[in-house]
SEKE-518078 format. One record per residue (C-alpha): residue number from 1; x, y, z. Coordinates in steps of 0.2 Angstrom, whole numbers, plus 5000, padded with zeros to 4 digits. Each point is the difference from the previous one (the first is absolute). Layout:
BEGIN
NODE|NUM|X|Y|Z
...
***
This chain:
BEGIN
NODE|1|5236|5268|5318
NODE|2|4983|4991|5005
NODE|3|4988|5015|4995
NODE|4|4988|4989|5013
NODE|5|5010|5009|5014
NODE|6|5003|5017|4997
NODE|7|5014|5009|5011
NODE|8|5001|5017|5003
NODE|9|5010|5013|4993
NODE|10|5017|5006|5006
NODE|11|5003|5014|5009
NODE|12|5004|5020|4992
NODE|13|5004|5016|5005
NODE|14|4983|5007|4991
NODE|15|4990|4986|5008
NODE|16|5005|5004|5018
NODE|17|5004|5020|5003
NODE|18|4996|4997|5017
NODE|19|5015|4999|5010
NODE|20|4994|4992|5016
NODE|21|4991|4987|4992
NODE|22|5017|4998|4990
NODE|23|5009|4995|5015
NODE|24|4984|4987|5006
NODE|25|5000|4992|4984
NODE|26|5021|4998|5001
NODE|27|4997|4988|5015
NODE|28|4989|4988|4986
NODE|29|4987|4999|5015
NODE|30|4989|4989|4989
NODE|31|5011|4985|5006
NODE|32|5004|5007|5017
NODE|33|4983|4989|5005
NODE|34|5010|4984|5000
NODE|35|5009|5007|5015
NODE|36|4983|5005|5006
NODE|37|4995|4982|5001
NODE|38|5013|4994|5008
NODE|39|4999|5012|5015
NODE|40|4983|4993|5002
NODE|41|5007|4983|5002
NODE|42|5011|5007|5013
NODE|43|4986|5008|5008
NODE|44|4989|4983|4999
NODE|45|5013|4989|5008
NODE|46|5002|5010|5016
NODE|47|4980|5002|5001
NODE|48|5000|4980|4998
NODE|49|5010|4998|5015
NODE|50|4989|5009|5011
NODE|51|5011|5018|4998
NODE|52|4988|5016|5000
NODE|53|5006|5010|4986
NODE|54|5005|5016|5003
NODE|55|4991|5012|4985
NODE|56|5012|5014|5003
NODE|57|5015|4989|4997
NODE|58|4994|4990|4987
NODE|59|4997|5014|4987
NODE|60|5016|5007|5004
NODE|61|5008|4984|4996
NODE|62|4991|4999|4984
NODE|63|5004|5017|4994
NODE|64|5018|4997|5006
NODE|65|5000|4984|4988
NODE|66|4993|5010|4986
NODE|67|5012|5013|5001
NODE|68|5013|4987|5003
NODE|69|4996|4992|4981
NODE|70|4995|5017|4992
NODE|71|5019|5005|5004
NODE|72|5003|4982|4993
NODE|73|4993|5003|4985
NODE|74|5006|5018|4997
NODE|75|5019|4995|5002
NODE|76|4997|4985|4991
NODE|77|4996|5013|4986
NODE|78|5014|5010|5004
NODE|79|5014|4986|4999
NODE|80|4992|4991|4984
NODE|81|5002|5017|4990
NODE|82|5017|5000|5006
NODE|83|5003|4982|4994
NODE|84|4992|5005|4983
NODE|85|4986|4984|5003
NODE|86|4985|5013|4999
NODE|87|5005|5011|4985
NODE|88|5005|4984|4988
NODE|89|4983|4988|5006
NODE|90|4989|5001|4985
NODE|91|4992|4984|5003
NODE|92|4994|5008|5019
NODE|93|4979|4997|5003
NODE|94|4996|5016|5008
NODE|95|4996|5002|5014
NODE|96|5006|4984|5006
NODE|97|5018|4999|4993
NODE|98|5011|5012|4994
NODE|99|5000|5013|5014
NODE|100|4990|5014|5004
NODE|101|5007|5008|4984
NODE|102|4998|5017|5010
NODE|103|5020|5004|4998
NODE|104|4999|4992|4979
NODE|105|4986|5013|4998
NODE|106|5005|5015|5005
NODE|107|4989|5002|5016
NODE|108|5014|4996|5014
NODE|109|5018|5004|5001
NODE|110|5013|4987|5004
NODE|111|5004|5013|5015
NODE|112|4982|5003|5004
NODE|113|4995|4980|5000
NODE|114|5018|4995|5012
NODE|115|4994|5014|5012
NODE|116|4982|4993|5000
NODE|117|5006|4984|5004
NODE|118|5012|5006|5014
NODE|119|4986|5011|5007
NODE|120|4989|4986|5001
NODE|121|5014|4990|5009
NODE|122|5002|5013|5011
NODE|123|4981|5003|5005
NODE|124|5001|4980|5005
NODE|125|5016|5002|5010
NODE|126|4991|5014|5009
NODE|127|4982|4989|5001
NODE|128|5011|4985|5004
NODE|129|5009|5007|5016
NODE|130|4981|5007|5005
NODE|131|4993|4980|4999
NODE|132|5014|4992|5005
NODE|133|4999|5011|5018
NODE|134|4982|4994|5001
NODE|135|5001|4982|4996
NODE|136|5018|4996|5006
NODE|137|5019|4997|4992
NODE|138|4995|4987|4991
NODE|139|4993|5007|4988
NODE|140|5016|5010|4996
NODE|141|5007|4985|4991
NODE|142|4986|4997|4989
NODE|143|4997|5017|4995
NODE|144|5020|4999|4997
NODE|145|5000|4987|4991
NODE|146|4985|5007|4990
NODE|147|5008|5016|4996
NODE|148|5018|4990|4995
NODE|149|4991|4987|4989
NODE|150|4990|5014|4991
NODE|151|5015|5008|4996
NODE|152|5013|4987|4995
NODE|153|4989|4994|4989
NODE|154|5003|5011|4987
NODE|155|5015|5014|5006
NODE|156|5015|4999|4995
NODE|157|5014|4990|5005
NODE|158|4988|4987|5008
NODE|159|4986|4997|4985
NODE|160|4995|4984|5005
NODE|161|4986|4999|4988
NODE|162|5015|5002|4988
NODE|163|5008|4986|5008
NODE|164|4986|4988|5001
NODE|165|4993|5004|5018
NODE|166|4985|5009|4994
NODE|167|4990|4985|5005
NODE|168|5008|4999|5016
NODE|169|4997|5018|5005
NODE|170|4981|4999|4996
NODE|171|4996|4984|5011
NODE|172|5010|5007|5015
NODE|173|4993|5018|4997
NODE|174|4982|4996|5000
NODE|175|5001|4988|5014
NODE|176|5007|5012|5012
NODE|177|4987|5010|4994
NODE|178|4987|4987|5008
NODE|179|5012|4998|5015
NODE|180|4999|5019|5002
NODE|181|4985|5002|5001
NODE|182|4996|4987|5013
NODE|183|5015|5005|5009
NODE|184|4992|5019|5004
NODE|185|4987|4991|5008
NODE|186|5006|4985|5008
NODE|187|5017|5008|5006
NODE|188|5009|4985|4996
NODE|189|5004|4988|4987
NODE|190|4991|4982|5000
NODE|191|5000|4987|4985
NODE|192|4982|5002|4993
NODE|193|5003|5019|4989
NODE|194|5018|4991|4991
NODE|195|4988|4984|4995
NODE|196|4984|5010|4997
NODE|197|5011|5014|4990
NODE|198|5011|4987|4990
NODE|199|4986|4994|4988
NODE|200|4995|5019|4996
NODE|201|5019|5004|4998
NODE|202|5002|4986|4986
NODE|203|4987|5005|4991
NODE|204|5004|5018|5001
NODE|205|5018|4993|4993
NODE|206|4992|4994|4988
NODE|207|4995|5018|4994
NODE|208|5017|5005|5000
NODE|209|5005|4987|4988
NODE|210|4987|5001|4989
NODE|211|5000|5015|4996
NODE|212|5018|4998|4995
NODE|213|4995|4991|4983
NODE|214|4995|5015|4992
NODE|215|5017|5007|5006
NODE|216|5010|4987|4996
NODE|217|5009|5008|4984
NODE|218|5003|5018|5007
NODE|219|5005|4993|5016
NODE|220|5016|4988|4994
NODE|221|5007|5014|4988
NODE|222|5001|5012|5017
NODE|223|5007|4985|5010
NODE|224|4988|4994|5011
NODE|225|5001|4982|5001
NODE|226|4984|4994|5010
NODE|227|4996|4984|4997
NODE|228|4986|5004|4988
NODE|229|5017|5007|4989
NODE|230|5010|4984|5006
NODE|231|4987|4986|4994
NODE|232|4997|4997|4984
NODE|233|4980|5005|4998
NODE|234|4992|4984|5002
NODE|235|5011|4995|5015
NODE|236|4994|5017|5009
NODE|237|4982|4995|4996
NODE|238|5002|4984|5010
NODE|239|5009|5011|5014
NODE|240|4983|5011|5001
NODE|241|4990|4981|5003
NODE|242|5014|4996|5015
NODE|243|4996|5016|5005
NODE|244|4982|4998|5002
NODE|245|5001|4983|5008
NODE|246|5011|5004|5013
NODE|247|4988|5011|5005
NODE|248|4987|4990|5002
NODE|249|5012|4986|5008
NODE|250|5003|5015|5013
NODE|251|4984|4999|5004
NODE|252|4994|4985|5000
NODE|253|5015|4996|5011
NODE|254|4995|5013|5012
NODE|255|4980|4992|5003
NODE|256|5008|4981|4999
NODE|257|5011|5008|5014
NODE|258|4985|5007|5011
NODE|259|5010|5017|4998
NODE|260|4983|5007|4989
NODE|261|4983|4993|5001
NODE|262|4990|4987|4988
NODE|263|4992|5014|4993
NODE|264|5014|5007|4993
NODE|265|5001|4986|4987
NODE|266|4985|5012|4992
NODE|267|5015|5014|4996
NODE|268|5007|4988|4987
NODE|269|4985|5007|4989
NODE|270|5009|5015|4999
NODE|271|5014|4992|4991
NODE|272|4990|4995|4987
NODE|273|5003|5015|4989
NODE|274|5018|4995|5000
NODE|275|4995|4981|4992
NODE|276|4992|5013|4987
NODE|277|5016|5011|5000
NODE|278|5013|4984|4997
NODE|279|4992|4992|4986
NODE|280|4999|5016|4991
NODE|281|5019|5004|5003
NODE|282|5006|4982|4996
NODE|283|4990|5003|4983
NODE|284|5004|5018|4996
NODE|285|5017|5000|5012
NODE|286|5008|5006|4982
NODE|287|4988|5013|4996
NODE|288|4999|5012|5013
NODE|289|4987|5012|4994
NODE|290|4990|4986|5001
NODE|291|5003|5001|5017
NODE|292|4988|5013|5009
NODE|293|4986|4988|5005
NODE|294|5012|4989|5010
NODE|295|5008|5013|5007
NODE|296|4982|5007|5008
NODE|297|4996|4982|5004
NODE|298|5015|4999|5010
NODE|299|4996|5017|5009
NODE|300|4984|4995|5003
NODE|301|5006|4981|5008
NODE|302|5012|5010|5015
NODE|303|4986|5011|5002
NODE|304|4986|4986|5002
NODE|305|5009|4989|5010
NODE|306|5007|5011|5014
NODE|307|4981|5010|5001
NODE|308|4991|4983|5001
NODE|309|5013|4993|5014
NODE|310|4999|5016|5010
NODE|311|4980|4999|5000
NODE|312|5003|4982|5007
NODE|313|5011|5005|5011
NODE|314|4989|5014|5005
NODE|315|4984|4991|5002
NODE|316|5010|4987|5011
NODE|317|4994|4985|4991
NODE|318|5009|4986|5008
NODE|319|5002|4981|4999
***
């Protein structure tokens, strides 16, 4: 490992007696921000088209959308215990890959993570019904569809991570995270959050896929045939690249169509990061603990680009 980037250290009982904290730290709320950003991309698109925003609803549609990936990323534990991909990944780069580690560790039962998960479910269900009567029906097929692409990622018998959807599942699932979050406000559904939320979805993929290189090996023996599995190393490289340009195609489609303004050509330095990130993982695409500061470079692109397009967005900077 590059000493130059030092990672943290996983997770133990002794470390973390609290169990309240326990819980918190299940939910990997370190990389719940992503989902952060993207509700205030929802949140700038309305206010671009003239919609006062409503602070009362807009904070419980973000803490709806974090609970919503917390309970993601809890069942995600959950069913990759089950499948054997966490206990057998030795090449993981924690805390990125590999899992919380919380049921390999001792700190979670399997029975206490899977009620977690549920309870979290649950708590949006209840949270969703509470919005939806606010903002209107609409919203009931987003937060659906939400819910049901969280949870087939990963659950048995759907697992379409396993089945090479993974990819699939991110790009819809954060967009409608952006669509969500305008929808509260605006009380209907317009063009301008899917094509503002699509760059920001792809380069959120992008993490996703990534961070299934230092997976990869763990991940075939327990049957999980993503792409990153499916592609022989340097073909998933280039798939990270096409990645990366589709997203900034999105956009750049989006301003050429008037859908975004001229200013929002200045979002594409936020996708610089990834340019740093893909020339490391077509280098080191066969040595993955080599692997850590692309994957923070990527994190950091999705991040950049949806904050710098909101503040656009925001200020109202037109053509």
């Amino acid at each position: 490992m590059n000493t130059a980037f030092s990672l943290p250290l996983e997770p133990s009982p002794e470390g973390l007696r609290n169990p309240l904290l326990r819980y918190v730290l299940a939910t990997r709320p370190a990389f719940l921000t992503i989902t952060l950003v993207g509700c205030l991309l929802g949140l700038a698109t309305a206010w671009s088209s003239g919609v006062a925003l409503n602070a009362g609803l807009a904070a419980a549609t973000l803490l709806l959308a974090l609970l919503t990936h917390a309970g993601v990323n809890v069942l995600n534990d959950y069913y990759d215990h089950l499948n054997g991909t966490d206990a057998a990944n030795t090449g993981r780069i924690f805390p990125y890959t590999g899992g919380s580690r919380f049921i390999q560790n001792g700190l979670m039962t399997p029975s206490q993570t899977l009620s977690f998960g549920l309870m979290l479910f649950a708590l949006v269900i209840v949270g969703g019904l509470w919005l939806i009567a606010k903002s209107g029906m609409g919203l009931l097929w987003i937060g659906f569809a939400g819910l049901l692409i969280g949870w087939a990622y990963s659950a048995v018998p759907l697992k379409l991570n396993s089945r090479g959807l993974g990819e699939v599942c991110v790009a819809t699932g954060f967009v409608l995270i952006v669509v969500g979050a305008d929808f509260v406000q605006r009380g209907a559904y317009i063009t301008l959050p899917w094509l503002t939320g699509l760059p920001y979805a792809l380069l959120t993929t992008n993490i996703l896929f990534i961070n299934q290189f230092p997976d990869r090996e763990a991940d075939a023996l327990a049957g999980k045939r993503h792409w990153v599995v499916r592609l022989v190393p340097e073909q998933a490289a280039v798939m990270y690249v096409l990645i990366a340009l589709a997203a900034a195609a999105a956009l750049g489609a989006a301003v050429i169509a008037h859908v975004l303004p001229a200013w929002a050509w200045l979002s594409l330095a936020g996708m610089l990061p990834s340019v740093v990130a893909a020339k490391r993982l077509l280098k080191d695409c066969r040595r993955s603990s080599e692997l850590a500061p692309a994957i923070k470079a990527t994190l950091l692109s999705a991040h950049m680009h949806a904050v710098v397009l909101a503040v656009i967005l925001v200020l109202g900077v037109r053509n």
